[in-house]
C-alpha positions in Angstrom: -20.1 8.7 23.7 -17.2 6.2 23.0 -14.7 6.8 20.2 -13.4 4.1 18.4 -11.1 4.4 15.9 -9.7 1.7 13.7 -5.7 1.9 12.2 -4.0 0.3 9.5 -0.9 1.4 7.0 -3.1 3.0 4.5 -6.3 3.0 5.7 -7.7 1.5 2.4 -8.2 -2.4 3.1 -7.7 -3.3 6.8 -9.1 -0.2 8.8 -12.0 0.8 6.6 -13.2 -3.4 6.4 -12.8 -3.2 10.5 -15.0 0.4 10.8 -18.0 -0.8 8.5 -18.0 -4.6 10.0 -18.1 -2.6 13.2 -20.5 0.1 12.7 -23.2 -3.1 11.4 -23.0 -4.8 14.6 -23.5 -1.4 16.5 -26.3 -0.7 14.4 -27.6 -3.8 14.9 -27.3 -3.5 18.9 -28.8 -0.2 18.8 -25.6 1.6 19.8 -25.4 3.6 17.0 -25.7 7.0 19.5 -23.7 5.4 21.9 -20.0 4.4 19.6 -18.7 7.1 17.4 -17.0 4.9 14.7 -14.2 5.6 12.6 -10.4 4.7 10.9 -7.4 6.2 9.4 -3.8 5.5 8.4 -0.6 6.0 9.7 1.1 6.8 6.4 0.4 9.0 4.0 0.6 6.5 0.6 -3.1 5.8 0.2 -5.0 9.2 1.6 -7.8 10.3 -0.5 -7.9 7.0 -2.6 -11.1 5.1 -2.1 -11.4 1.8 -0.3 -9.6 -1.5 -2.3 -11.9 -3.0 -4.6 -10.9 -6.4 -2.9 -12.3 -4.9 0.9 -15.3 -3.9 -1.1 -16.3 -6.6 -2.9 -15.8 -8.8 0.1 -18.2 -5.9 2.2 -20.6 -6.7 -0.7 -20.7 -10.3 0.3 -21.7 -9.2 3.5 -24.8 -6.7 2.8 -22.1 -3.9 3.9 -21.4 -0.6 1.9 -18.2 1.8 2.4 -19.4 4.1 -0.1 -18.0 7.5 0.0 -15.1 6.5 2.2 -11.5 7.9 1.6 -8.1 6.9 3.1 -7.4 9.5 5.5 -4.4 10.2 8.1 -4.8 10.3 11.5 -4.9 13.1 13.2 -5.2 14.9 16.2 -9.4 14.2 16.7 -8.5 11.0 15.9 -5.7 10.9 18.8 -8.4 11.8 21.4 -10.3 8.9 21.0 -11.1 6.4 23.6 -9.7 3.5 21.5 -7.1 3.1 19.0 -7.4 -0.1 17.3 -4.7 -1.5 15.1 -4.5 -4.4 12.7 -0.8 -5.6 13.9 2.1 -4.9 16.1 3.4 -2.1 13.4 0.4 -0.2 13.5 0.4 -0.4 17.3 4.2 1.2 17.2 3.4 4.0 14.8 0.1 4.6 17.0 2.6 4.9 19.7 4.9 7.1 18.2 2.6 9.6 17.4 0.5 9.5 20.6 1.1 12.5 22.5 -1.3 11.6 25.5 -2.0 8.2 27.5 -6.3 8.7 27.3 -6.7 6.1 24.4 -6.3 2.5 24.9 -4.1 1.4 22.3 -4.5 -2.0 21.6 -4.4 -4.7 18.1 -7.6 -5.8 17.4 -7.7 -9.7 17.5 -6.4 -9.0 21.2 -10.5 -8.2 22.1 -11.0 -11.8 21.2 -8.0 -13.5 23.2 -6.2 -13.9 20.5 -2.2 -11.5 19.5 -2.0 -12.4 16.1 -2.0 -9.6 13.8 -4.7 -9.3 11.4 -2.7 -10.2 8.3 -2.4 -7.1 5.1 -4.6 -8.4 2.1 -3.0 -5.8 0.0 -0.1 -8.0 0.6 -1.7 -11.6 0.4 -4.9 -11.2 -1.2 -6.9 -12.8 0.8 -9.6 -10.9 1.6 -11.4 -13.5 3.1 -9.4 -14.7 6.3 -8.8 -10.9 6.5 -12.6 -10.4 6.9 -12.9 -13.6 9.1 -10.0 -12.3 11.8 -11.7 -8.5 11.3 -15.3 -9.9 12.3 -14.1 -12.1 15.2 -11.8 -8.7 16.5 -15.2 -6.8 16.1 -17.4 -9.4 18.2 -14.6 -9.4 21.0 -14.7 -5.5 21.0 -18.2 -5.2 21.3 -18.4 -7.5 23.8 -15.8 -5.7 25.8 -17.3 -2.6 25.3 -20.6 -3.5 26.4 -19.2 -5.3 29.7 -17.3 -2.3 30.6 -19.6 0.7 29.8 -22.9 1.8 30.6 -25.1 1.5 27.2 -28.2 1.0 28.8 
């Protein structure tokens, strides 16, 4: 099993819009028992607070629910992982900082498509659209990389 874990500020727009996008195309490759799929925050601000309203309502656009997920922390399972994904170059610090081990690869996510930008903070800009667009095209370069370089099948 891989571990994939997904890591913004507060866990409540960013992260969580990453780890459902992601866990539909696993599904939909029939990876589901193959990816453990998750995401957390690096600050505390948001924990226990459900998922934006803005990050849901553009899930519901895509036939994808986050129902019954709560900002959480990250924490030590979440340190173990095989991959720690964050949005943008702070989250990668903080990721960093915290890390007490060098198993995860610690990387932002856009950089599984070829691309460094950071995925920009719709809390912060509102646009929950080009967030989604950049999270989706992250997603389809991680899957791809993950598939090239571990035995699924």
């Amino acid at each position: 099993m891989i571990k994939v874990v997904f890591v913004c500020l507060g866990n409540i727009c960013r992260s969580p819009m990453a780890e459902f996008v992601f866990k539909k195309m696993v599904f939909e490759e029939g990876l589901e028992d193959k990816i453990i799929i998750s995401s957390a925050a690096t600050s505390s601000y948001e924990i226990g607070n459900p998922v934006h309203y803005g990050t849901q309502s553009i899930l519901k656009k895509y036939n994808i629910s986050c129902n019954g997920k709560y900002a959480k922390k990250l924490n030590t399972d979440d340190l173990n992982a095989d991959y720690l994904i964050g949005m943008d170059n702070n989250n990668i610090y903080n990721i960093k900082r915290v890390l007490k081990n060098n198993k995860p690869i610690v990387k932002k996510l856009l950089e599984f498509s070829g691309d460094d930008r950071d995925i920009e903070d719709p809390y912060y800009t509102l646009d929950f659209q080009k967030t989604y667009d950049d999270v989706k095209k992250g997603c389809e370069g991680l899957l791809k990389y993950l598939k090239n370089n571990h035995n699924f099948y």
